[in-house]
KENUMAR-156604 format. One record per atom (N, C-alpha, C): x, y, z; residue in one letter. Coordinates in pm, whole numbers, padded with zeros to 5 digits, always signed. Example, Ala and Ser with C-alpha at 12.3 -4.5 7.8 and 13.67 -1.06 7.14 Angstrom:
<nodes>
+01319-00569+00780A;+01230-00450+00780A;+01320-00330+00780A;+01285-00225+00708S;+01367-00106+00714S;+01290+00003+00787S;
</nodes>
This chain:
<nodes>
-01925-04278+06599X;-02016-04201+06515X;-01961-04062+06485X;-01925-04027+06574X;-01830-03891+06555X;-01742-03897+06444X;-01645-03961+06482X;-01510-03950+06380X;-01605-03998+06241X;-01693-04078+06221X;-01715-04095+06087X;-01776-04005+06074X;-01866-03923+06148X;-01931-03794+06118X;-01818-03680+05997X;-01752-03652+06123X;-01611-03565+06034X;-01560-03595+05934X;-01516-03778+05979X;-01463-03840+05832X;-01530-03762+05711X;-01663-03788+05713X;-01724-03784+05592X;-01784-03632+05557X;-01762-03525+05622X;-01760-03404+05568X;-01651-03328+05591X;-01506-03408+05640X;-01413-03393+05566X;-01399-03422+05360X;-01461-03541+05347X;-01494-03600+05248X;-01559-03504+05173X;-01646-03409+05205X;-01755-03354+05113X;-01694-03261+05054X;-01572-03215+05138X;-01479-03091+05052X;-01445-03088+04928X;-01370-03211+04890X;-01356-03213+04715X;-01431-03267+04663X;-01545-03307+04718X;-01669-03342+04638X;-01747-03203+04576X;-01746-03121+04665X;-01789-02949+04660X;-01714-02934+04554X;-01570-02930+04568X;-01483-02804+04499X;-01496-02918+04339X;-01466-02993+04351X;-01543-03052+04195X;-01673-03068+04172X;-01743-03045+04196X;-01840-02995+04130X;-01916-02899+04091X;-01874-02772+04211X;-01866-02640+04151X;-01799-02614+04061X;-01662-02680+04051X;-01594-02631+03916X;-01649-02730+03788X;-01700-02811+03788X;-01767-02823+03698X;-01875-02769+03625X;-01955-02739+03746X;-02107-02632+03705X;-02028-02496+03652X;-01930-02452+03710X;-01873-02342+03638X;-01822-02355+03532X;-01768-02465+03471X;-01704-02452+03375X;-01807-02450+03279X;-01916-02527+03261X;-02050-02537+03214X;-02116-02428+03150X;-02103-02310+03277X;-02179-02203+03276X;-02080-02125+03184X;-01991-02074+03160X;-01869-02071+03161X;-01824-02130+03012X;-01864-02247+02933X;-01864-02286+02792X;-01949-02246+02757X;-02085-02170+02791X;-02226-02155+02731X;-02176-02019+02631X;-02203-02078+02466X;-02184-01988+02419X;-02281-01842+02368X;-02212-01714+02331X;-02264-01629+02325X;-02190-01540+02424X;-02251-01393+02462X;-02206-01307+02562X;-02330-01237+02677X;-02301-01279+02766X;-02409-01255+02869X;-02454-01114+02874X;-02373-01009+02865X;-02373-00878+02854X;-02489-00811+02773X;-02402-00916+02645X;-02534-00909+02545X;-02591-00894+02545X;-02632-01041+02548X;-02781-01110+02586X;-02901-01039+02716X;-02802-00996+02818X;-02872-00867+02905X;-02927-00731+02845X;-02877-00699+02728X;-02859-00572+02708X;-03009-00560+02557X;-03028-00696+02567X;-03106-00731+02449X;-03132-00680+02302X;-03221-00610+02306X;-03214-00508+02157X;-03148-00380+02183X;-03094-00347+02315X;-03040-00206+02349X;-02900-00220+02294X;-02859-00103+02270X;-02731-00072+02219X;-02638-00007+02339X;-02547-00079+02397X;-02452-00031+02502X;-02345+00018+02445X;-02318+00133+02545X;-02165+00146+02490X;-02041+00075+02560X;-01885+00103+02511X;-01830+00004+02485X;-01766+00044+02626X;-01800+00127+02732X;-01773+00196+02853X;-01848+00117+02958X;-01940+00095+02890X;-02071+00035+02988X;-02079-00088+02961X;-02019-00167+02858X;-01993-00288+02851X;-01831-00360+02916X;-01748-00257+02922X;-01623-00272+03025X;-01662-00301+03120X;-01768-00161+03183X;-01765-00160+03332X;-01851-00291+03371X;-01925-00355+03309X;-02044-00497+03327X;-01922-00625+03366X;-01847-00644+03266X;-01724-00723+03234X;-01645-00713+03357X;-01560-00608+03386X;-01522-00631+03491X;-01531-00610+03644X;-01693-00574+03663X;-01782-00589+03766X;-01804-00740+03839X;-01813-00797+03738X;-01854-00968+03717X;-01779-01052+03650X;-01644-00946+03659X;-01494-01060+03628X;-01512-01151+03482X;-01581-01111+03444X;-01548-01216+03277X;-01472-01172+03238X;-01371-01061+03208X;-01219-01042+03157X;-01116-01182+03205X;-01177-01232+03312X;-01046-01265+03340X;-01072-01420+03325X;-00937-01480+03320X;-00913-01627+03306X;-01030-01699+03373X;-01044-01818+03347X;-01175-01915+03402X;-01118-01959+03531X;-00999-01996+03572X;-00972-02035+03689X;-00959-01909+03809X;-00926-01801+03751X;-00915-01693+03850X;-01107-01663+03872X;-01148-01662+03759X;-01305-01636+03828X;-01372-01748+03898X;-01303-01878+03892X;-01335-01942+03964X;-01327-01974+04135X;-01211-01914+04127X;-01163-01932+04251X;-01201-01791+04343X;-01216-01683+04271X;-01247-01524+04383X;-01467-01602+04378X;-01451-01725+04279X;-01645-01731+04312X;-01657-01836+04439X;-01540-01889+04449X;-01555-01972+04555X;-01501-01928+04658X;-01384-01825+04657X;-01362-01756+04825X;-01539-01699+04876X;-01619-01631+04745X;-01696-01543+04803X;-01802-01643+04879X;-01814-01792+04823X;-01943-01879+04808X;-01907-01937+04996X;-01749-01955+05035X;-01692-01978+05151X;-01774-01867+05230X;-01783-01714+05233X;-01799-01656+05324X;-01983-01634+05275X;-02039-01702+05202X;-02193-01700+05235X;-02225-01638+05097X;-02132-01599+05001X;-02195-01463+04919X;-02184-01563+04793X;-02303-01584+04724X;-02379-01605+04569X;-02372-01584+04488X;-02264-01404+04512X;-02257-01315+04398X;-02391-01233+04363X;-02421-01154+04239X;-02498-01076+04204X;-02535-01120+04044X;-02640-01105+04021X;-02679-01166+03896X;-02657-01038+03862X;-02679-01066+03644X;-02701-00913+03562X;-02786-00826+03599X;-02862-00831+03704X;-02954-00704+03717X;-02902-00688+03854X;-02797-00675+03915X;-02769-00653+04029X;-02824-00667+04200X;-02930-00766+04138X;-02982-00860+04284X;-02832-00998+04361X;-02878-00945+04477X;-02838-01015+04523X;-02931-01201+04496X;-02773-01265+04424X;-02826-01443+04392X;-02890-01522+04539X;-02799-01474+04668X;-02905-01532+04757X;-03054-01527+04782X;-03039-01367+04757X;-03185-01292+04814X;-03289-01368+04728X;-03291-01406+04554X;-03316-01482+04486X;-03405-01622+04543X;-03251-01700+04584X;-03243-01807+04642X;-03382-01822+04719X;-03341-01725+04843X;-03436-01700+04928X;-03573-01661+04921X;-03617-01603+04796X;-03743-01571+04775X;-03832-01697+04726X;-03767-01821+04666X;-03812-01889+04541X;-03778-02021+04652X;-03696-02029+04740X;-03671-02170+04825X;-03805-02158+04899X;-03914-02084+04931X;-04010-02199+04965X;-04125-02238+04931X;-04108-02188+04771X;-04237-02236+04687X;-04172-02411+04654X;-04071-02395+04628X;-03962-02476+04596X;-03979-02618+04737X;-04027-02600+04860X;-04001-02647+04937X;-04113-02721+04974X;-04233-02601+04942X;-04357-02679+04956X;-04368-02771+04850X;-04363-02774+04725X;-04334-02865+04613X;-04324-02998+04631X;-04119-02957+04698X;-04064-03102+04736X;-04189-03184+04835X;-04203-03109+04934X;-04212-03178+05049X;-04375-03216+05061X;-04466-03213+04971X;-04562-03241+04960X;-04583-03334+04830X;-04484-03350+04727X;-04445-03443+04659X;-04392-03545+04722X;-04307-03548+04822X;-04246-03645+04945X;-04318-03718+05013X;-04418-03653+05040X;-04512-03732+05083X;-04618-03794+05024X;-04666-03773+04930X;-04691-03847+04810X;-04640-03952+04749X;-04492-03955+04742X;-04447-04056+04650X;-04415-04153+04797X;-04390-04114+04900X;-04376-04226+05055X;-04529-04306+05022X;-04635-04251+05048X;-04773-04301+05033X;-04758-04397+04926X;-04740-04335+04777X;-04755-04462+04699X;-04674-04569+04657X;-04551-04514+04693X;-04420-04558+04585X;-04395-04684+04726X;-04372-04623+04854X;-04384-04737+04962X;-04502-04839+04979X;-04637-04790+05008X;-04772-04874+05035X;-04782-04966+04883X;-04755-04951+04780X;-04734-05004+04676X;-04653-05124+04683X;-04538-05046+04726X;-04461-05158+04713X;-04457-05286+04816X;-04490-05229+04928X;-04539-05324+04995X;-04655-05429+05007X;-04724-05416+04899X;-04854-05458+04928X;-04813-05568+04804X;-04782-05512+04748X;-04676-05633+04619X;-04620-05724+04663X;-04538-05652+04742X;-04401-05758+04769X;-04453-05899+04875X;-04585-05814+04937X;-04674-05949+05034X;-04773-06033+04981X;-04803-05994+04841X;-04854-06106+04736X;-04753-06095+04633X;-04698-06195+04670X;-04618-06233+04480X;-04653-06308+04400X;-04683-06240+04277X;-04701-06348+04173X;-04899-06321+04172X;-04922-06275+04266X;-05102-06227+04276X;-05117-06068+04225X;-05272-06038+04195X;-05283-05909+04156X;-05211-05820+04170X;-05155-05745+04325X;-05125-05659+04372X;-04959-05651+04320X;-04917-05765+04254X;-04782-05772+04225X;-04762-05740+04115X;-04875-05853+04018X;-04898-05727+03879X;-04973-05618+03847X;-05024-05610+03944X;-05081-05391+03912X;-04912-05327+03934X;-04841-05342+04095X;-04708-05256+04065X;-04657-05268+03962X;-04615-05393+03896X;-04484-05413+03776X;-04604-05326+03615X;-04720-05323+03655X;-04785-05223+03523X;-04742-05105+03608X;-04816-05063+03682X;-04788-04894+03744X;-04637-04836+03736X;-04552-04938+03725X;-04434-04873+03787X;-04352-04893+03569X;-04414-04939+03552X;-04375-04940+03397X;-04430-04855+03305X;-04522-04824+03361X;-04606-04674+03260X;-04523-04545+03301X;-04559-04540+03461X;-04478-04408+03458X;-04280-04411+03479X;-04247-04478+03436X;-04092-04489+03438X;-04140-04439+03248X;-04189-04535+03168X;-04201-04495+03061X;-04274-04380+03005X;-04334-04288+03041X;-04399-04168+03022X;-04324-04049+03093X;-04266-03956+03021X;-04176-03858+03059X;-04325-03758+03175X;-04226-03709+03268X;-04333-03601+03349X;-04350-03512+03308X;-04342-03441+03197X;-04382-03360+03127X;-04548-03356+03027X;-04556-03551+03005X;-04672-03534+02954X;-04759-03594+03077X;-04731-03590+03188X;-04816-03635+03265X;-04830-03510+03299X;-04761-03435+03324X;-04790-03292+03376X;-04914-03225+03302X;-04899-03237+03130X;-04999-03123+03050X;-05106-03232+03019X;-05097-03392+03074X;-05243-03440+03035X;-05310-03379+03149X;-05217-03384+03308X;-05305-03372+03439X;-05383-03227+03389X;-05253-03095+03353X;-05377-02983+03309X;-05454-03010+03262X;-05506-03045+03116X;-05577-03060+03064X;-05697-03145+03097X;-05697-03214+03198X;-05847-03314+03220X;-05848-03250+03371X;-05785-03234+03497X;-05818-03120+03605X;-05818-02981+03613X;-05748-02949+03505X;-05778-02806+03479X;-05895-02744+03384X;-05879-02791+03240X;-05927-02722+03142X;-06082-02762+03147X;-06059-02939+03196X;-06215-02978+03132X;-06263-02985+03275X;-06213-03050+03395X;-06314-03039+03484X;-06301-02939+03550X;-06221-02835+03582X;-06172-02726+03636X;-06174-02723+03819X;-06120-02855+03833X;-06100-02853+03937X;-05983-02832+04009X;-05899-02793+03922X;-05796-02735+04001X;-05701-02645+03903X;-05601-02552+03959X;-05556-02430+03842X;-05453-02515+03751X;-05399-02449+03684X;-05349-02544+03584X;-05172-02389+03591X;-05200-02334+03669X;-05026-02257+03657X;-05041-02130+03764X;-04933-02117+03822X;-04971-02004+03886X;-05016-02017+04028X;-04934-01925+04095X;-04983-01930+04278X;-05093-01847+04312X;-05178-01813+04227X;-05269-01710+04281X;-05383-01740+04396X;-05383-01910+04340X;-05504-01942+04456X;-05451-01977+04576X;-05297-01951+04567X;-05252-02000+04729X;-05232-02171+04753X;-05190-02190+04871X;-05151-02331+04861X;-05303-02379+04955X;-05362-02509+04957X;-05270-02571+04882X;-05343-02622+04743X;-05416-02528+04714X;-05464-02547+04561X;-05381-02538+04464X;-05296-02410+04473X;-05148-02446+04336X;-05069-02557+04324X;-05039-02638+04402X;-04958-02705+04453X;-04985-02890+04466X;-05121-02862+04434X;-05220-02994+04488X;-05144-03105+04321X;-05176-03038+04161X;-05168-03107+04068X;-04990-03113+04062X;-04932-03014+04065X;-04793-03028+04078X;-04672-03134+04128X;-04733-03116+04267X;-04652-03244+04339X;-04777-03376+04325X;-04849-03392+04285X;-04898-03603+04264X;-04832-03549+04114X;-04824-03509+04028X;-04739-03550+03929X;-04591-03562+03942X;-04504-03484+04019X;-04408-03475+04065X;-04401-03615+04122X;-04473-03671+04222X;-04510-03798+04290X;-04494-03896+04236X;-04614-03901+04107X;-04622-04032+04032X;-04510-04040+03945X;-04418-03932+03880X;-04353-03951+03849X;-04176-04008+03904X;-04185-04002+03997X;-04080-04037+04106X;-04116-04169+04181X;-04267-04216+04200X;-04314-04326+04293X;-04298-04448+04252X;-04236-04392+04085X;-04253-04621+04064X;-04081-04669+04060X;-03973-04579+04110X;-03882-04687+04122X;-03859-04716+04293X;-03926-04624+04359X;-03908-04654+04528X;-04052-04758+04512X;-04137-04816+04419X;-04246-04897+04456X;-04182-05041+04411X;-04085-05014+04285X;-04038-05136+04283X;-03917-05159+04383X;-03834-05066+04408X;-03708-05069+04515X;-03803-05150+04659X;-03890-05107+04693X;-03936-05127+04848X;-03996-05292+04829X;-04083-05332+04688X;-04132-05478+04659X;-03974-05531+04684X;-03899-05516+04585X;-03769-05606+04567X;-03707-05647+04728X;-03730-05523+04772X;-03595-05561+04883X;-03741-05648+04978X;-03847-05558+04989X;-03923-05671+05073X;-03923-05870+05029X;-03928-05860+04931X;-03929-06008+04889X;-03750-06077+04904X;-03683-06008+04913X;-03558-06038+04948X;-03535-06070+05114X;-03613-06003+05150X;-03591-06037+05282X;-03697-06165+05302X;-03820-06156+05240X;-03871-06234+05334X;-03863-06378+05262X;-03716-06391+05210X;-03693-06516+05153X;-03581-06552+05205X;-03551-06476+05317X;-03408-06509+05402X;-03418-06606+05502X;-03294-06658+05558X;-03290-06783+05649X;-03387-06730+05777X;-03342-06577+05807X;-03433-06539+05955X;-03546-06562+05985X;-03630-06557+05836X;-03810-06516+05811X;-03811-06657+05802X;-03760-06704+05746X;-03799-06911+05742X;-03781-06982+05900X;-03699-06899+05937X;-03692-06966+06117X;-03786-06928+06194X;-03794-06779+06179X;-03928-06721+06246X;-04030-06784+06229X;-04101-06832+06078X;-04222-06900+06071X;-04165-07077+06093X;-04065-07080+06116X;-04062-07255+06178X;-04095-07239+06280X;-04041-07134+06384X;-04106-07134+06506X;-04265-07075+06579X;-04307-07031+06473X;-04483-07034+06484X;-04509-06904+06495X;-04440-06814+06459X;-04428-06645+06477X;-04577-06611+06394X;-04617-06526+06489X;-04735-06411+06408X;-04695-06404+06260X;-04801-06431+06121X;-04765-06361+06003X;-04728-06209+06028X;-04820-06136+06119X;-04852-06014+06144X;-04667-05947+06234X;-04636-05989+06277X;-04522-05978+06353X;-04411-06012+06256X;-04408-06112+06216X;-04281-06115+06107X;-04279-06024+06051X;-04386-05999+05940X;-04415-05879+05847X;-04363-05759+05943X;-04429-05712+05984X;-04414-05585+06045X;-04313-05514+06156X;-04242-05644+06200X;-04170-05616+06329X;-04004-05659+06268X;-03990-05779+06185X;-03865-05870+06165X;-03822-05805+05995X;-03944-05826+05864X;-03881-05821+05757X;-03923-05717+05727X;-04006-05616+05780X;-04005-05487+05693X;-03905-05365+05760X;-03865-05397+05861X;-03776-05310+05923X;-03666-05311+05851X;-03602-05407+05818X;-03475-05454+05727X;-03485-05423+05617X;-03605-05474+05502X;-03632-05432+05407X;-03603-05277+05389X;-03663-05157+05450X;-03636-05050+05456X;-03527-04977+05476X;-03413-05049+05458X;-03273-04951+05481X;-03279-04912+05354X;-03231-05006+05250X;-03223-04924+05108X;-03332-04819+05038X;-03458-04840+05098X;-03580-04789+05081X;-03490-04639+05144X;-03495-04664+05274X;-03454-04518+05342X;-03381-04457+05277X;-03237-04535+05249X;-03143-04409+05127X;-03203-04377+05052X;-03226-04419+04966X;-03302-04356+04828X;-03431-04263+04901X;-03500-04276+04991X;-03588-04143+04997X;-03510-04059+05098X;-03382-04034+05132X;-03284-03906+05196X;-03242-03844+05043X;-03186-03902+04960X;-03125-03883+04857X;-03238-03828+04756X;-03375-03899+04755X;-03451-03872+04622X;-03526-03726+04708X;-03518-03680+04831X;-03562-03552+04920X;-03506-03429+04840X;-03364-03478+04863X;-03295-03370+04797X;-03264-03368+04665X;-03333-03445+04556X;-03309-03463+04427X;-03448-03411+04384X;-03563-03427+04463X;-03664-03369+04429X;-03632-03192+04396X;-03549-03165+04463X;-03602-02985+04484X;-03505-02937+04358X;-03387-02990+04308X;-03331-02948+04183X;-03413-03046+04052X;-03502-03143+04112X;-03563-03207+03978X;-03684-03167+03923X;-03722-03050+04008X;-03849-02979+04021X;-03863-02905+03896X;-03749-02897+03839X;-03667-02773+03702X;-03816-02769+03592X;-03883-02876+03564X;-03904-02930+03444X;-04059-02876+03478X;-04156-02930+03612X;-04251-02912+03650X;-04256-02753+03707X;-04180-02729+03743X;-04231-02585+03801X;-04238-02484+03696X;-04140-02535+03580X;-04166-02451+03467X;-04278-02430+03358X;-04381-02553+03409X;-04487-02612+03336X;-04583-02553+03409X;-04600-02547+03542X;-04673-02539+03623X;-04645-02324+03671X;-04580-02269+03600X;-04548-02152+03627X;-04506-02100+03787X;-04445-02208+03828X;-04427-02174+03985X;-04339-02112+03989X;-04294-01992+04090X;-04166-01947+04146X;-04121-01979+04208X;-04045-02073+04161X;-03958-02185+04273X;-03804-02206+04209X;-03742-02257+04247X;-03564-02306+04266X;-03562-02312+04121X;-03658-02407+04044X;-03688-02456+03908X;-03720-02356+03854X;-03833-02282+03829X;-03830-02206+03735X;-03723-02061+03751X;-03695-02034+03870X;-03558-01907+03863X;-03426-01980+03780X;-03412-02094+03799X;-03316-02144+03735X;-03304-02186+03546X;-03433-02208+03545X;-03455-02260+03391X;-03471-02067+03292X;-03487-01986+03399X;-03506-01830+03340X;-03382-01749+03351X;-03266-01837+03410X;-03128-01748+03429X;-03110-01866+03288X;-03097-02008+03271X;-03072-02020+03164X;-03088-01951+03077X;-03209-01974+03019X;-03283-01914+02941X;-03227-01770+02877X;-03173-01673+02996X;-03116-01531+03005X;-02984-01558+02973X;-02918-01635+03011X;-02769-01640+03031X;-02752-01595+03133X;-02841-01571+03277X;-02774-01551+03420X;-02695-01598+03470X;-02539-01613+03407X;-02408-01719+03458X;-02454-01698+03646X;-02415-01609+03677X;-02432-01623+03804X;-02552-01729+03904X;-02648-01627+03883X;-02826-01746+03894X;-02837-01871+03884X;-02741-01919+03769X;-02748-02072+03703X;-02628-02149+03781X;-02501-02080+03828X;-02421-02117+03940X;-02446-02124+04045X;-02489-02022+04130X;-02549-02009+04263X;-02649-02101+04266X;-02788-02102+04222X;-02917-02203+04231X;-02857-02337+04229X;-02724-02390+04115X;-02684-02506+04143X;-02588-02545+04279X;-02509-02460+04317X;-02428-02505+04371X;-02507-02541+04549X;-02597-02425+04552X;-02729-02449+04669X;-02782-02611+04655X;-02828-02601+04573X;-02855-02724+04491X;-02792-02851+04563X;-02677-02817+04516X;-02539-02959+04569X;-02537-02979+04694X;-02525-02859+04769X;-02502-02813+04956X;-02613-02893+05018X;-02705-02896+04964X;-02829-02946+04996X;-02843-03104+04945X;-02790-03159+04842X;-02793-03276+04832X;-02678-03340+04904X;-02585-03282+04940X;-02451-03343+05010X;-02458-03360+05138X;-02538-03270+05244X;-02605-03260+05372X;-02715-03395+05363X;-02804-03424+05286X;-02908-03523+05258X;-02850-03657+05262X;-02771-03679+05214X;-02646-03780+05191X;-02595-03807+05322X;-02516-03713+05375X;-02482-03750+05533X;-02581-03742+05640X;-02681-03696+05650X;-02742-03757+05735X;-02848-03906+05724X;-02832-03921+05560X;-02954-04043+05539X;-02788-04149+05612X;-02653-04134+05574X;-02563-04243+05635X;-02577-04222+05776X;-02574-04129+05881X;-02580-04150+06023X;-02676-04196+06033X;-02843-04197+05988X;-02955-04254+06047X;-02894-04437+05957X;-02849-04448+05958X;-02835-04593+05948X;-02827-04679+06101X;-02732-04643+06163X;-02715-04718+06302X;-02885-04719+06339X;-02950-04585+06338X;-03091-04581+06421X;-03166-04679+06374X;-03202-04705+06264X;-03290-04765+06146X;-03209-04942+06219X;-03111-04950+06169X;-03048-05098+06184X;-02944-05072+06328X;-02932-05137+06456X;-02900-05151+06514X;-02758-05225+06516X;-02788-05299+06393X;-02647-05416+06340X;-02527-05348+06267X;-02577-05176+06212X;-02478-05158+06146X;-02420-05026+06247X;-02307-05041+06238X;-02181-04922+06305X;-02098-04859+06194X;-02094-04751+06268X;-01969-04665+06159X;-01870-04648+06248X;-01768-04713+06187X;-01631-04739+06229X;-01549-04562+06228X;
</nodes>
């Protein structure tokens, strides 16, 4: 377990360094001039537009600013956005509106996107099999954006039961319409992922021997084919953990939250090259960590599988 431990964040190194240099190059083709665009209707002079430039290294070649952004990103440092905040401190202010989000959306989409799918996958071909294959086909087909401004509009506007933007009422009232849309919008491919693999299993030689030999329905189910069933279930919710908190971009900006998402969609927005690098590359660190530990909990989960 060790050596594959290392193995594989040996591994994560040029997974990092390409894909930061991609997000940089990104940031980095965005056309226009950031300076500018900072400086808005003000008129700078051409002293004070030097000193901006080579404060924050845009004079120089794309690979040299690439590389003094990644010595600094090695020793912890984010850099400094155009208004001279520190990009961590940022980070840090907005990671745990950002967190409550994820992680109460997480548990939401476990509740439905799993109990769903399970309840399917143990009637096939009966109701519960076609309510998932409708549920999980509406919202795959309905972008979360309009589920987001119908949810305002019928819990916010008309019954006013809950705010419709904004942390003022505190959690967990801000937070309540946010993540079940966040939820429902994420819950119908782990509802069909968790049916599929359940009906895969329980069409295997093991589950047909088990019930030749007179096994509990209740025990098969619960002890033999849903344990198994749930490995692929498990990756995808390590992976969709940490895909939640950079996929948040769209909802938190709808929902006016100060979170990972909306600091990031407002350095766009600005041209904060820095903001829009840093928030992503956090971003990655955090999905690449999610990744290796959803592979070590494999042995725990399945007993049958080893990492060599």
């Amino acid at each position: 377990m060790l050596r594959y431990a290392i193995r594989r964040i040996l591994l994560m190194i040029p997974t990092l360094i390409g894909s930061t240099l991609l997000v940089y190059l990104l940031v980095f083709l965005i056309p226009g001039d950031p300076v500018l665009a900072l400086a808005g209707d003000k008129r700078l002079s051409a002293s004070t537009i030097a000193s901006i430039r080579a404060q924050y290294n845009l004079d120089d070649p794309f690979f040299v600013q690439y590389i003094k952004y990644l010595g600094n990103v090695l020793h912890g440092d984010f850099g400094r956005d155009f208004n001279g905040n520190a990009v961590s401190t940022l980070i840090g202010t907005a990671l745990p509106y950002t967190v409550v989000l994820a992680l109460s959306a997480f548990v939401l989409k476990i509740v439905i996107g799993v109990c769903l799918g399970v309840w399917a996958g143990m009637n096939q071909g009966k109701f519960p099999d076609k309510f998932n294959l409708i549920f999980t086909i509406f919202f795959l087909a309905v972008p979360g954006f309009i589920i987001a401004y119908f949810a305002q509009y019928i819990f916010g506007i008309k019954l006013h039961l809950l705010p419709i933007s904004g942390v003022r009422t505190g959690f967990p009232m801000a937070f309540i319409m946010p993540a079940l849309v966040l939820a429902l919008e994420t819950a119908s491919p782990l509802a069909r992922l968790t049916r599929t693999s359940l009906v895969d299993v329980l069409r295997s030689d093991y589950i047909v021997t088990a019930r030749a030999k007179g096994l509990a329905p209740g025990r098969i189910m619960w002890v033999h084919a849903l344990r198994n069933a749930l490995m692929p279930v498990v990756t995808y919710l390590g992976l969709s953990l940490a895909s939640l908190l950079g996929g948040s971009v769209l909802i938190e900006t709808i929902f006016n939250l100060p979170g990972l998402g909306g600091t990031l969609a407002r350095a766009i927005d600005g041209m904060n090259g820095p903001v829009v690098v840093g928030v992503s590359v956090f971003l990655l660190l955090f999905y690449l960590v999610a990744a290796l530990v959803v592979d070590l909990l494999y042995p725990i989960i399945d007993p049958r599988v080893r990492h060599v």
